[in-house]
N, C-alpha and C positions, 0 to 999 in steps of 0.2 A: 112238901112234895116237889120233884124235882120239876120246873117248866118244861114242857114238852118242845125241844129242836131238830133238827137235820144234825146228825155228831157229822153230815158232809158238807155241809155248806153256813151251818150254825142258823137255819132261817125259819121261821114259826110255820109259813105256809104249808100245814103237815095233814094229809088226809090219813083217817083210820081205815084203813082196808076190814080190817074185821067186821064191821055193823056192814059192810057195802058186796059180805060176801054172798051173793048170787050166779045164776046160772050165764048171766049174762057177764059179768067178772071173772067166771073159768073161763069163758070162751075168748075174754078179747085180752087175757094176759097169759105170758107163757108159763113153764110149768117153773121156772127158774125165781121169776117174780109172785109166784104164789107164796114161796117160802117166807114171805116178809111178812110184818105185819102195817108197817107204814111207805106212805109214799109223799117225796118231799115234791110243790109243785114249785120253786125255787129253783131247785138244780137237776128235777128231771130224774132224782135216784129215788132208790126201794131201801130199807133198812130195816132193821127189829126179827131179822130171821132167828130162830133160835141157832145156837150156836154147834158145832159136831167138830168130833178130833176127827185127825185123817182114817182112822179106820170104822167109822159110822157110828160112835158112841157120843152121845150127847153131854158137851165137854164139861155143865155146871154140877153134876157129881162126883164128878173125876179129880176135881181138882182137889189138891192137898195140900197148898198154902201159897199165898202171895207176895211179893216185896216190893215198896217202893221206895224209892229217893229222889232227893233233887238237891241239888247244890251248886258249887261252884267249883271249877277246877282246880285250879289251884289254892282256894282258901280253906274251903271245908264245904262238910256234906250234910244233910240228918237223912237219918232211915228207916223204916219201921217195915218189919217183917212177920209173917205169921204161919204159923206152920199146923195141921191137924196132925193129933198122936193119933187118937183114936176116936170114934161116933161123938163122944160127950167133953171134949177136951180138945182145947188147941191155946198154945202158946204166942204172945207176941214181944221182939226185940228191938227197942229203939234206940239207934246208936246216933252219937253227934260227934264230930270232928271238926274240930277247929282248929288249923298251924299244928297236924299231929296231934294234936290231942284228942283223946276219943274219951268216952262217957257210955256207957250201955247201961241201960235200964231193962231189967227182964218180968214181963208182967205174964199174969195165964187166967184165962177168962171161958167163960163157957164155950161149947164150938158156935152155938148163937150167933156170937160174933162174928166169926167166918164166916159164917154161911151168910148172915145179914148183909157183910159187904159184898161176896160174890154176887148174891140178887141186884144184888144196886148198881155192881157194875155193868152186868149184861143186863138187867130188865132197866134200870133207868139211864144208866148213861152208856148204852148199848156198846161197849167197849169191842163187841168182834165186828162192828161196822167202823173202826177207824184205822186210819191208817199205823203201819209198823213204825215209820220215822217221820218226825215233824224238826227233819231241820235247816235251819235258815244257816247265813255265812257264820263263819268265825269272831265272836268279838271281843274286845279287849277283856273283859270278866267271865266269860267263859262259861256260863252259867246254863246246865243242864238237868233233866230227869229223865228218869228210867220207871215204866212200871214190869213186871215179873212175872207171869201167871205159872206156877208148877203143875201140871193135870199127870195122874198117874198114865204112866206107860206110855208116857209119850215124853216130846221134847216141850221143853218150856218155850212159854210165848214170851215174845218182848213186844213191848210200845216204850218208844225212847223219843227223846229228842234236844235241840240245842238252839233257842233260845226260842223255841216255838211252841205252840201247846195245841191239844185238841179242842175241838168248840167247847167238850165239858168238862175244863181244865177245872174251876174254879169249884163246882162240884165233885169233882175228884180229890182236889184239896179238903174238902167239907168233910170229906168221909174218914179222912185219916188225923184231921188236926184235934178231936177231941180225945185221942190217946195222947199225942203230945201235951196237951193240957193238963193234964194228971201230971206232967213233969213241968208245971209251966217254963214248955220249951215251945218254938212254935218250928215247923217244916224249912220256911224260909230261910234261906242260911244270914239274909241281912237285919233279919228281926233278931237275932241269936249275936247282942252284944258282947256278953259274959258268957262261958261255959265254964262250970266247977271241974276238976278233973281231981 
């Protein structure tokens, strides 16, 4: 199970507002901090709201496949992508590029799967409390990721960044490195000495 952080400040001092919900907890919070379900005593924020697209639909049904990558600008990338067809099915594409070289592997798994990782990115590593861009200057390797969220009827969300990550980068890696395993490929573009093409 995932350790419980601030995705704002990465810091453990985390209260559960749910067990503390009393008559005296409606009154001394506003109606905007009720919608969380934690509060960080670290940096002072609320977090754990459930998530809603812009037009009041609660975004973790909606959504119809995710993509992430990380690599490096000018050497190469890996990617893995997931798409729902329909209720009992959804597809995933994991593509590698190295010097122009690309490698795609196309795997199709239950929707289980999708839906498994959606749950994990909003209920454990509360991904609509982090920030859109995490990036720091320019540096000589260039080295970035991207995550993608597609929700029906809407615009796609992005969380990107450039050479900086969110507090629960390394569980975000956790969630996606055991499909690459299947290829023993790994995410990281400098673990990935050889690629066959």
């Amino acid at each position: 199970m995932t350790k419980l952080k601030c995705p704002h400040c990465g810091m453990i001092d985390i209260i559960d507002l749910l067990p503390l919900s009393t008559d005296l907890l409606w009154e001394t919070l506003s109606e905007d901090d009720l919608k969380h379900r934690y509060y960080c005593g670290s940096c002072d924020k609320y977090f754990g709201a459930t998530a809603y697209t812009e037009d009041g639909r609660q975004v973790i049904p909606y959504i119809t496949g995710l993509c992430f990558y990380t690599g490096d600008y000018y050497k190469g990338f890996a990617q893995i992508g997931f798409r729902r067809h329909y209720p009992n099915c959804c597809t995933y594409k994991i593509t590698m590029c190295r010097d122009d070289n690309h490698e795609e592997v196309l795997g199709r798994r239950a929707c289980g799967d999708l839906s498994r990782l959606i749950d994990s990115l909003y209920y454990d590593l509360f991904l609509d409390d982090w920030q859109r861009t995490y990036d720091a200057e320019e540096s000589p390797n260039g080295t970035y990721w991207k995550l993608i969220i597609f929700i029906e009827d809407e615009e796609k969300r992005e969380y990107s960044g450039t050479q900086e990550h969110p507090v629960y980068w390394d569980e975000l890696l956790a969630l996606f490195q055991p499909y690459f395993d299947l290829t023993n490929r790994s995410m990281l573009y400098s673990d990935n000495n050889q690629i066959k093409v």
